[in-house]
N, C-alpha and C positions, 0 to 999 in steps of 0.2 A: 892827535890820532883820532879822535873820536869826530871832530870836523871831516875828517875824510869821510868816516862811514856816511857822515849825513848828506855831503857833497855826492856820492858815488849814488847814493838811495835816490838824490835830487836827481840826478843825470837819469838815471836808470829810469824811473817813471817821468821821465820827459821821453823820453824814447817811445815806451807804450804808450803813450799819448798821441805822439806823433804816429806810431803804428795803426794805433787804430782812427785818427783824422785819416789818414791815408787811404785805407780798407773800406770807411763809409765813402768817402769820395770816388772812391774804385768802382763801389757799385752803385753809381748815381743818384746818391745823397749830395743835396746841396752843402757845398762847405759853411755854411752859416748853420745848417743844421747839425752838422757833423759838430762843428766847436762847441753845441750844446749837450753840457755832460747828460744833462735829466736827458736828453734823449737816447741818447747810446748806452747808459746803465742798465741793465735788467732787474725789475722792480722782484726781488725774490720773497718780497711778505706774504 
């Protein structure tokens, strides 16, 4: 039971992941820079 929740949590942040690769390439971020997380994270320190 507990392998599901970790499977469903994997799925699920693959998704947002892919959401937002999508979202920077939508608005004319190259996909090479889009796949870099340091780029797309917002530094909140």
């Amino acid at each position: 039971m507990r392998g599901d929740y970790f499977d469903a949590t994997e799925k699920g942040w693959c998704a947002v992941e892919l959401m937002r690769k999508a979202l920077l390439v939508a608005v004319s971020i190259p996909l090479e820079k889009a796949k870099n997380l340091e780029f797309s994270m917002p530094n909140l320190h």
